[in-house]
Wavefront OBJ file of the C-alpha trace (Angstrom):
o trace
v 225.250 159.887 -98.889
v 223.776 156.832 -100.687
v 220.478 155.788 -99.881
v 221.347 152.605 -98.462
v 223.309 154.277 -95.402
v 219.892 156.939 -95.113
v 217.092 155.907 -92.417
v 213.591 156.870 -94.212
v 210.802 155.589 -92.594
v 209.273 157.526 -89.580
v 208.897 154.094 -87.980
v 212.921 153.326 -88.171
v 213.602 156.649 -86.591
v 211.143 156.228 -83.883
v 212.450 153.145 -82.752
v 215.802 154.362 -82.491
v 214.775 157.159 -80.408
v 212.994 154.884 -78.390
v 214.652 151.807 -77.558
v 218.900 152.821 -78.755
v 221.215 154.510 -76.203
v 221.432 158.554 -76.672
v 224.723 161.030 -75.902
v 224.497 164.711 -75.913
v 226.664 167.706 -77.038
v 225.855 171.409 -77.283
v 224.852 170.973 -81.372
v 223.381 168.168 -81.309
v 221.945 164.662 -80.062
v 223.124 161.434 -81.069
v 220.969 157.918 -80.592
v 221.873 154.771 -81.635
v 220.431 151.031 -81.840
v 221.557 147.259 -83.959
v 219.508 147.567 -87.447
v 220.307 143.488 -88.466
v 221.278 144.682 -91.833
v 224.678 144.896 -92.952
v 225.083 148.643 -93.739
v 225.018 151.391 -90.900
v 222.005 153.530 -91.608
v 222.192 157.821 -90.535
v 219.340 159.636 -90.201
v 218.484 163.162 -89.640
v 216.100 165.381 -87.635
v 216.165 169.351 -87.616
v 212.867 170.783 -86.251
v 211.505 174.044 -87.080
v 213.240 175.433 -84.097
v 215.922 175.580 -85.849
v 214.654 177.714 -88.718
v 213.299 178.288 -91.652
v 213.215 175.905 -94.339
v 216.402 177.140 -95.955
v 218.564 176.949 -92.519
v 217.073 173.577 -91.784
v 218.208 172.315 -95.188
v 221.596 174.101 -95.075
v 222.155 172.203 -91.347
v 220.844 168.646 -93.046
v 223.523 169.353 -95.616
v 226.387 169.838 -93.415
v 225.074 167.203 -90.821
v 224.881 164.503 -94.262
v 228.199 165.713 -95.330
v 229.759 165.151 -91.550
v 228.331 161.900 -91.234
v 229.575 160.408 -94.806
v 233.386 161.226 -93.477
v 232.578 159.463 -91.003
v 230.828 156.299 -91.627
v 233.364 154.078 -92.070
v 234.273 154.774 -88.404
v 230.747 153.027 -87.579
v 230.832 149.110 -87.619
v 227.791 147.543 -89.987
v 224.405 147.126 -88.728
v 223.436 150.071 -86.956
v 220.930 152.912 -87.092
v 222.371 156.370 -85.769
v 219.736 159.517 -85.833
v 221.036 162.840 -85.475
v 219.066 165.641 -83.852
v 220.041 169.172 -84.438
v 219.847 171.226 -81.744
v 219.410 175.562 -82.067
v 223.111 176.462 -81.587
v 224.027 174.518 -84.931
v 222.508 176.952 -86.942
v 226.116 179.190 -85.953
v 228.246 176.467 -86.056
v 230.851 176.030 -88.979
v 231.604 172.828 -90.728
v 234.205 171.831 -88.926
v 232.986 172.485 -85.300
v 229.726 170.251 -86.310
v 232.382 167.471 -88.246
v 234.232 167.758 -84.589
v 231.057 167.629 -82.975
v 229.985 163.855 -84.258
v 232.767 162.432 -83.987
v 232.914 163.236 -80.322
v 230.176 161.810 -79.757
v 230.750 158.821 -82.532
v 233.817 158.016 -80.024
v 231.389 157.876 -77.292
v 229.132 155.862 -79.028
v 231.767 153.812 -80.577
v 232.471 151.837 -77.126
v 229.095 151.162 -76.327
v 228.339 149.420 -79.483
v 231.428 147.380 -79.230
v 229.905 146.384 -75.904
v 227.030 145.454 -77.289
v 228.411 143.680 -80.146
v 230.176 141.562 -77.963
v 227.742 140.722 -75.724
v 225.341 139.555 -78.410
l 1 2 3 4 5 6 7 8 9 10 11 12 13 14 15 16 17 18 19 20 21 22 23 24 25 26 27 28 29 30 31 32 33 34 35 36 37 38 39 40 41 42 43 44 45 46 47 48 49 50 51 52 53 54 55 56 57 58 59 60 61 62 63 64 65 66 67 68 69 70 71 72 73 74 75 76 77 78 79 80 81 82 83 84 85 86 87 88 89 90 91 92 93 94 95 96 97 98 99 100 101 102 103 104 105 106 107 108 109 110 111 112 113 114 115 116 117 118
């Protein structure tokens, strides 16, 4: 995934915990809030719960990899952050790629809401 479409900074990701709109599936947690750039920015969280250091990067990889089919299904100009949640770890490709965009579809129509409201 190019930088551009990566959240970095700790700030960025706490906001968008904070203030965005969240939906929930068994593998993992979805939040989501307007950036005011033009790109669509993914970021991603897997605590230690998860594992060790080689499971947590294995999960990033697959969660990066899911996200980057998918991000032309997000409009421009907003932040998504991706929590990964224990049962991941088990998961195969596919049930985490079917995973976000379950809850990309969920998200999808509250962010056209919002869109058109503002």
């Amino acid at each position: 995934m190019k930088r551009q479409h990566r959240l970095l900074r700790s700030a960025d990701f706490a906001r968008v915990r904070r203030q965005g709109r969240s939906w929930a599936h068994p593998l993992m947690v979805l939040s989501a809030d307007r950036n005011e750039l033009p790109v669509t920015r993914f970021g991603f969280v897997v605590s230690r719960r998860i594992g060790k250091a080689v499971v947590r990067n294995r999960v990033k990889r697959r969660l990066r990899e899911a996200a980057r089919r998918h991000l032309h299904e997000v409009p421009p100009g907003w932040d998504l952050v991706i929590l990964a949640r224990a049962p991941i770890v088990e998961a195969r490709f596919a049930e985490i790629e079917n995973a976000l965009t379950q809850l990309l579809a969920r998200a999808r129509s509250w962010m056209a809401e919002r869109m058109a409201a503002a």
